[in-house]
DRENTOR-676079 format. One line per field, with one value per residue (C-alpha): residue number from 1; residue in one letter; x, y, z. Coordinates in steps of 0.25 Angstrom, whole numbers. Example, Ala and Ser with C-alpha at 12.3 -4.5 7.8 and 13.67 -1.06 7.14 Angstrom:
# residues 2
nr <- c(1|2)
rest <- c(A|S)
u <- c(49|55)
v <- c(-18|-4)
w <- c(31|29)
***
This chain:
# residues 404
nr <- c(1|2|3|4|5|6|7|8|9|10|11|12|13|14|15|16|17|18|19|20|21|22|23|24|25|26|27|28|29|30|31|32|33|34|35|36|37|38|39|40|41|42|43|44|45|46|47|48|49|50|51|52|53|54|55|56|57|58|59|60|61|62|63|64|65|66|67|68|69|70|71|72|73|74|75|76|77|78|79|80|81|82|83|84|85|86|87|88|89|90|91|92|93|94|95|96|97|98|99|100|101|102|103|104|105|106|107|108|109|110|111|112|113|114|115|116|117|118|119|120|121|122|123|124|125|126|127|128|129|130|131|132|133|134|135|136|137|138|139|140|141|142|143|144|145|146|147|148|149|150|151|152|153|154|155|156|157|158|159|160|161|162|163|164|165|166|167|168|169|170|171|172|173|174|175|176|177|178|179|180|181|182|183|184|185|186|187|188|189|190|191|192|193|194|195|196|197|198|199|200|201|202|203|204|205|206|207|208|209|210|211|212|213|214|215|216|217|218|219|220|221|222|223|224|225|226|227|228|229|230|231|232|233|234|235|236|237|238|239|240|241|242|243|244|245|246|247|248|249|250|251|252|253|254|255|256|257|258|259|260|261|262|263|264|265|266|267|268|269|270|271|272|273|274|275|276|277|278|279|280|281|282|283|284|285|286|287|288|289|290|291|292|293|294|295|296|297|298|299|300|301|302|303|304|305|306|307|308|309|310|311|312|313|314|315|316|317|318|319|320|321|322|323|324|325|326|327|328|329|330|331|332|333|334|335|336|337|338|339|340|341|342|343|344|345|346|347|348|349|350|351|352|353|354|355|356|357|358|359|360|361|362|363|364|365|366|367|368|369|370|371|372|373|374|375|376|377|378|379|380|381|382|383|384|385|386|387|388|389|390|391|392|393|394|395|396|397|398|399|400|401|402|403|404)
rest <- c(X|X|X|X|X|X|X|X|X|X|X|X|X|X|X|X|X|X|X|X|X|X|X|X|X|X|X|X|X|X|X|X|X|X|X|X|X|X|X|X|X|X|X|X|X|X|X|X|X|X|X|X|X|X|X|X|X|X|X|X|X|X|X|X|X|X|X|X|X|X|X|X|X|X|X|X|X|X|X|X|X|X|X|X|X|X|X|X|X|X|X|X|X|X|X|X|X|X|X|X|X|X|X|X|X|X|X|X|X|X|X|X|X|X|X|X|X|X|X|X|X|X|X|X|X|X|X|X|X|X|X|X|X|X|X|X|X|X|X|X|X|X|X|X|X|X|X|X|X|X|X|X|X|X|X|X|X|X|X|X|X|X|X|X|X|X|X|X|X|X|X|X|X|X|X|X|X|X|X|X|X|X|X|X|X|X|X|X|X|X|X|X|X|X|X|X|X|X|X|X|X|X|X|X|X|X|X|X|X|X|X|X|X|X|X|X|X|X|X|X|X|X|X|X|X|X|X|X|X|X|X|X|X|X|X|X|X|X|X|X|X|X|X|X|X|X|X|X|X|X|X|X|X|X|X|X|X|X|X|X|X|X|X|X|X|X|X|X|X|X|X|X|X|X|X|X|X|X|X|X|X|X|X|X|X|X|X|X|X|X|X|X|X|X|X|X|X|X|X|X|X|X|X|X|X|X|X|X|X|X|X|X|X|X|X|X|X|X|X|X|X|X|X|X|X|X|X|X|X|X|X|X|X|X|X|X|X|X|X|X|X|X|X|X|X|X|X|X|X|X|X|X|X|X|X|X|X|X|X|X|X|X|X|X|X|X|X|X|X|X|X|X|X|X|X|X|X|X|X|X|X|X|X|X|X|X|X|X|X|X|X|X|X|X|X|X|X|X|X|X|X|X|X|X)
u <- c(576|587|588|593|605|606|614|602|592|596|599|582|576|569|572|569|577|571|562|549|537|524|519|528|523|509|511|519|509|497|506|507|494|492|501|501|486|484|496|486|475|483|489|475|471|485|480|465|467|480|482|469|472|486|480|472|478|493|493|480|486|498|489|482|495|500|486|490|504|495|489|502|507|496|496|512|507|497|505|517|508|502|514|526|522|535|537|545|553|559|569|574|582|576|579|567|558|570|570|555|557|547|545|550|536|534|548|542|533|539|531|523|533|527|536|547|544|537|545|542|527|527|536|541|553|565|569|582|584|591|586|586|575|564|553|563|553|539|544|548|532|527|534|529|515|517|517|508|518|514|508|519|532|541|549|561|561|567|560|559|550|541|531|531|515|507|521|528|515|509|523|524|510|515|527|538|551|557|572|580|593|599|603|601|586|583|588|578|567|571|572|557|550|559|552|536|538|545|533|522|517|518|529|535|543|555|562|575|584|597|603|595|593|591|604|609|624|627|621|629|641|639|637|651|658|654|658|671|674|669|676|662|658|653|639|634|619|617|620|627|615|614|613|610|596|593|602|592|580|584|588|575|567|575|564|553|558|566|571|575|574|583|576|587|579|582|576|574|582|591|606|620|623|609|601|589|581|586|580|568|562|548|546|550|543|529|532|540|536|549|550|556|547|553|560|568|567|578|572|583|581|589|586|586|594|605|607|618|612|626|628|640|635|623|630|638|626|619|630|632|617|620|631|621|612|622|626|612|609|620|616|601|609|615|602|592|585|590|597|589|599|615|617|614|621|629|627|611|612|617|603|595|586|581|565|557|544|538|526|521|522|506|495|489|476|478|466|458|469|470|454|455|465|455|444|452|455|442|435|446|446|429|430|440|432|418|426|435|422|414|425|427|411|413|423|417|405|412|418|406|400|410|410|397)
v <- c(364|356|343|335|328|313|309|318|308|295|300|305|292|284|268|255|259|274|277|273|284|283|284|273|266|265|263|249|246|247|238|227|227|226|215|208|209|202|191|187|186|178|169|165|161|152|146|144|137|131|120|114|116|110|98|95|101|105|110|119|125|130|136|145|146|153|161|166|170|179|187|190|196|205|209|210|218|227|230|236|243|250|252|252|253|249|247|233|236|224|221|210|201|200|185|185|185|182|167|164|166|178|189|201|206|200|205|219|214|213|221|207|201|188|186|188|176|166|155|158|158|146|138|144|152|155|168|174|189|199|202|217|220|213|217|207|196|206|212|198|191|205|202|187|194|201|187|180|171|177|166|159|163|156|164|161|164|163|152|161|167|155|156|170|173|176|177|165|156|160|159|145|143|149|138|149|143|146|145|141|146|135|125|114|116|127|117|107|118|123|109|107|121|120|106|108|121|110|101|112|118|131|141|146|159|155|165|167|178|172|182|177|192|206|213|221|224|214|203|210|211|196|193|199|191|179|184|189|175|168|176|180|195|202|207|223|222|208|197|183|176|162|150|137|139|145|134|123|130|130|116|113|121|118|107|118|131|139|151|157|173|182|196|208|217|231|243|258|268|260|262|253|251|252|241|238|234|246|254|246|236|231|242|254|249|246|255|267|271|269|257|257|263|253|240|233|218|211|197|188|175|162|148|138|127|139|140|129|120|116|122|130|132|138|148|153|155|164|174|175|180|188|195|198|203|211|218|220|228|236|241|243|253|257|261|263|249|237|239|241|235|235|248|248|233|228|212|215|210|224|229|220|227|220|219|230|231|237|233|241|232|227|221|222|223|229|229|218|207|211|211|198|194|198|192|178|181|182|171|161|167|168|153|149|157|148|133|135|140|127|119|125|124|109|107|113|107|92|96|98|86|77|85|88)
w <- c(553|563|561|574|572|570|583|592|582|586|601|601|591|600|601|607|618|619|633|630|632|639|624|620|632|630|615|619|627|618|610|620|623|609|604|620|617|603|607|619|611|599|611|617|604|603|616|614|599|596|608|603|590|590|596|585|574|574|560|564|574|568|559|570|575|561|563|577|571|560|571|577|565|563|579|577|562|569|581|572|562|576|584|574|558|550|535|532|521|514|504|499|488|474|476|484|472|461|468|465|451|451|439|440|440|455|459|455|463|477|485|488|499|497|482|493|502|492|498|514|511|505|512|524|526|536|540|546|551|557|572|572|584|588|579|569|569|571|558|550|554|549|535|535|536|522|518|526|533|546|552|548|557|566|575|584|599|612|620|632|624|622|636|635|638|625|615|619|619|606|600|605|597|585|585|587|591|604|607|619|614|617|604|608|611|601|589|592|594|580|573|579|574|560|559|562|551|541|544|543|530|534|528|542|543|553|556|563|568|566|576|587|594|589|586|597|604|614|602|593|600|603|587|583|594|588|574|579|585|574|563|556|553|562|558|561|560|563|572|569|565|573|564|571|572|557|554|559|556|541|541|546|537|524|518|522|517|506|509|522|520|525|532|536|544|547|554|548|557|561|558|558|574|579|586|581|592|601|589|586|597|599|609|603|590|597|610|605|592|587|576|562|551|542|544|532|529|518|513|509|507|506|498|509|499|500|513|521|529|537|551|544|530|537|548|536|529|540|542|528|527|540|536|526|532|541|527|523|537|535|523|530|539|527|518|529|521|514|501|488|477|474|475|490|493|484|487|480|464|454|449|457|469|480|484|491|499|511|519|531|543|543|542|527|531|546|551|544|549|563|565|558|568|581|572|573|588|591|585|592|606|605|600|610|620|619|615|629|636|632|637|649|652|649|656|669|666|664|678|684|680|686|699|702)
***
């Protein structure tokens, strides 16, 4: 049998950037519908609860708030098990467990992902990543989910992006923070979000994307400039991470949290050079049929007392786990995966491997939680429906009384 050779391969493998079919085209828009569909509906719950409900009860309301954020995990869960089923595959250091002072019988035991984030449920955490492609940050909530920190997230995002119909507004609900780009705004914003989580008792997952865009030329191209004038190393998978705001939000969150966890994402299929997101962007995952079977996730995590809190301490501190993190990707592109144990990288301990699962991205119990979810739908909207009816009759009624 005659194999087709490899360049004729990569010239024929469909990407983000391939022509999309009449096929692909209906299957995009059976998505939207879907995932447009569901926003809606979680946004006119937003709106018909949570005003009243902050009014009277702050505290309340960012409990229905966390609700809402469940329910958009499990539409975001459903809609990639539907339209583009992947596998994460995770690895991570053994100091994840080690720290806790658990048995080697739990360490055996590390397909429960929860003995890997002990601290974050508890108490909250901070994460930084690499920003391969847009599905980053769909792929990160789905992980919280395996631990039920789902309801729990708090994402950056550019303010345009804040009165964007349905999206912007039920982000805004969910306490989200929008960004103007410009420092002398966005320091204030940050210092205000990084308080309300230090003065609420619930263990928020802030992440950050230190890079502040995905990886792609003309960002790449930008990155090494700066590296080249400022005499630093000039990265190959990843961008000079930007520090100023990680730098607040850790100062900030300091008396609050413990750890802040490192996660090295990388896509299957890809290799050195590509760019993730013309490979793998939300439309070809959920249009095109072409996504990554598998995606890879390393968990690293630092002890907050470790990391500097000075403006230069701190900037050292970051590229150093960058630079990292650049080496780790490499070897990704290397392996096809991240490395297993010394004999693949030698900067993991002589006879020591690192920690291992897999968890299909989805629901556990498909069908059972997204019911529940329309079941919860229902019963609000249903209520909302007859309470705002009743006022309206009165009010009409009350207006008829004085006119006529």
């Amino acid at each position: 049998m005659t194999q087709t050779p490899l360049h004729e391969h990569q010239q024929t493998r469909r990407t983000n950037n391939s022509p999309m079919t009449p096929l692909d085209g209906l299957r995009f828009v059976a998505f939207m519908v879907f995932f447009v569909g569901h926003s809606f509906v979680m946004n006119m719950c937003q709106f018909a609860v949570s005003p009243w409900l902050r009014l009277m009860s702050p505290r309340a309301d960012r409990m229905y708030n966390q609700q809402v954020e469940r329910w958009f995990c499990t539409t975001l869960l459903t809609a990639t098990s539907l339209w583009a089923p992947t596998e994460l595959v995770l690895t991570g250091d053994r100091a994840l467990i080690d720290n806790d002072g658990s048995s080697d019988a739990a360490i055996a035991n590390i397909n429960n992902l929860s003995n890997w984030f002990v601290p974050a449920m508890k108490n909250g955490c901070m994460m930084i990543s690499n920003h391969q492609t847009y599905f980053d940050w769909i792929i990160i909530w789905i992980l919280s989910y395996f631990v039920r920190c789902h309801g729990f997230m708090k994402i950056i995002l550019k303010a345009e992006l804040k009165n964007v119909p349905l999206f912007g507004w039920g982000m805004r609900f969910l306490d989200f923070i929008f960004l103007k780009r410009k420092w002398a705004d966005d320091k204030r914003t940050f210092a205000d979000h990084m308080q309300r989580i230090v003065e609420h008792d619930d263990p928020a997952w802030l992440l950050i994307f230190p890079e502040g865009t995905v990886i792609c030329e003309k960002r790449t191209a930008i990155s090494n400039k700066y590296a080249e004038k400022m005499g630093l190393r000039q990265p190959e998978h990843t961008l000079l991470p930007r520090v100023s705001g990680s730098r607040v939000c850790l100062s900030h969150l300091r008396q609050r949290i413990e750890y802040l966890y490192d996660l090295t994402i990388g896509y299957e299929g890809l290799k050195s050079g590509d760019i993730p997101e013309n490979e793998y962007g939300l439309v070809s995952m959920y249009g095109k049929c072409v996504y990554p079977r598998q995606i890879h996730i390393h968990v690293k995590r630092y002890p907050v007392s470790e990391i500097p809190d000075d403006e230069e301490g701190f900037t050292q501190w970051m590229y150093n786990v960058f630079v990292e993190k650049d080496k780790r990707m490499a070897k990704f592109y290397e392996l096809g995966r991240f490395p297993h144990d010394s004999n693949e990288d030698d900067t993991i301990p002589k006879g020591q491997s690192v920690l291992q699962t897999s968890r299909p991205a989805r629901a556990d119990n498909f069908v059972v939680e997204f019911l529940w979810m329309w079941a919860q739908f229902m019963i609000i909207l249903i209520l909302a429906h007859r309470i705002y009816g009743a006022i309206f009759s009165a009010a009409i009624s009350l207006v008829a009384k004085i006119l006529w």
